[in-house]
C-alpha positions as CSV (number, residue, x, y, z in Angstrom):
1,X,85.7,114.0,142.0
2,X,82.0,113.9,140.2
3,X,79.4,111.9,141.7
4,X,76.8,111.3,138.8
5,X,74.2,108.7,138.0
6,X,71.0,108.9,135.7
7,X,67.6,107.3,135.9
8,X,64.3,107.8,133.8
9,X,61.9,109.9,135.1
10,X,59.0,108.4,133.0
11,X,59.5,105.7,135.4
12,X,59.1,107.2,138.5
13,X,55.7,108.7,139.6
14,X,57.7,111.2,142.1
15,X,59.8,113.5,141.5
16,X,60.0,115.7,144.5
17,X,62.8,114.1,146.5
18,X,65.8,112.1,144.6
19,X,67.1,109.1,146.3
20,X,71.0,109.7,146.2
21,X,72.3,106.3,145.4
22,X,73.9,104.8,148.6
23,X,77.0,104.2,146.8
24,X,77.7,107.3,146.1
25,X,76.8,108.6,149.3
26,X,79.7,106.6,150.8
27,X,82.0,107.9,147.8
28,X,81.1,111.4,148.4
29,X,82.0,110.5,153.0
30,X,85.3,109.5,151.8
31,X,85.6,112.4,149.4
32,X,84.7,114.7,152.2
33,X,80.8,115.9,150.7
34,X,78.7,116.3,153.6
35,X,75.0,114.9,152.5
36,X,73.0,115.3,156.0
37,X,69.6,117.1,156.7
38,X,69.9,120.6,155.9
39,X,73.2,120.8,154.1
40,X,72.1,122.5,150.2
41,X,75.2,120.4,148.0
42,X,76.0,121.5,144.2
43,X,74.3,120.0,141.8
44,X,73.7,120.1,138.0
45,X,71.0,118.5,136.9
46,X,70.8,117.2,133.0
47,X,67.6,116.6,130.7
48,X,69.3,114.3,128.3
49,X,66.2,114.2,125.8
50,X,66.4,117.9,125.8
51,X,69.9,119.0,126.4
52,X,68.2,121.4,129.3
53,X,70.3,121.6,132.1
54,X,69.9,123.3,135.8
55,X,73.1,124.4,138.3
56,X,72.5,125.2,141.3
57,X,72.5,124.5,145.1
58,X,70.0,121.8,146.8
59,X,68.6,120.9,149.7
60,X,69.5,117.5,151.3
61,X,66.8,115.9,153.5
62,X,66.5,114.2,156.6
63,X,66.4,110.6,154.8
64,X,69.4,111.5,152.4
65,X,67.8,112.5,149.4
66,X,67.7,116.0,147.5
67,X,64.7,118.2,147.4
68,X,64.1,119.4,143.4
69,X,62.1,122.4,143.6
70,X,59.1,123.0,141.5
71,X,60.7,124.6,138.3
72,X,63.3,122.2,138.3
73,X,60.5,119.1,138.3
74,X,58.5,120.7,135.7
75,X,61.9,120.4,133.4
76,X,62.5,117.1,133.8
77,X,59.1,114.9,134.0
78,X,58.4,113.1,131.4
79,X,62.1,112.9,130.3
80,X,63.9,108.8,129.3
81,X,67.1,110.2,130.7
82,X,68.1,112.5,133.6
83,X,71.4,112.9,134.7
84,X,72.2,113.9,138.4
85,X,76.1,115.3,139.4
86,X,76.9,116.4,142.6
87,X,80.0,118.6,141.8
């Protein structure tokens, strides 16, 4: 099962750590996807404006939410539409 949702990242001012909905982290328990501190979970990340899209592994922080590293950040600021599946 996919665990996707999109937000706009003109309309956040942070883009270093991604909330994961609280939703879906209760989908993903009872799917068996372990999101605690230090687990790195799949992840593709689509630029919707752009069509760009990252695959990849990433980290899950102490508070839940996934770390986006640098060149992943630079790809997506800016964009209306940012789609985030953790496969």
């Amino acid at each position: 099962m996919l665990l996707e949702w999109e937000f706009s990242a003109k309309e956040r001012t942070y883009l270093e750590k991604l909330d994961i909905p609280d939703v879906l982290v209760d989908k993903a328990k009872t799917e068996g996807i372990e999101l605690r501190d230090g687990t790195r979970t799949p992840v593709e990340i689509t630029n919707k404006d752009t069509g760009w899209r990252y695959m990849g592994r990433l980290a899950v922080t102490s508070n839940g939410e996934l770390y986006i590293p640098v060149g992943v950040r630079k790809m997506i600021q800016d964009a209306d539409c940012i789609r985030v599946t953790l496969l």
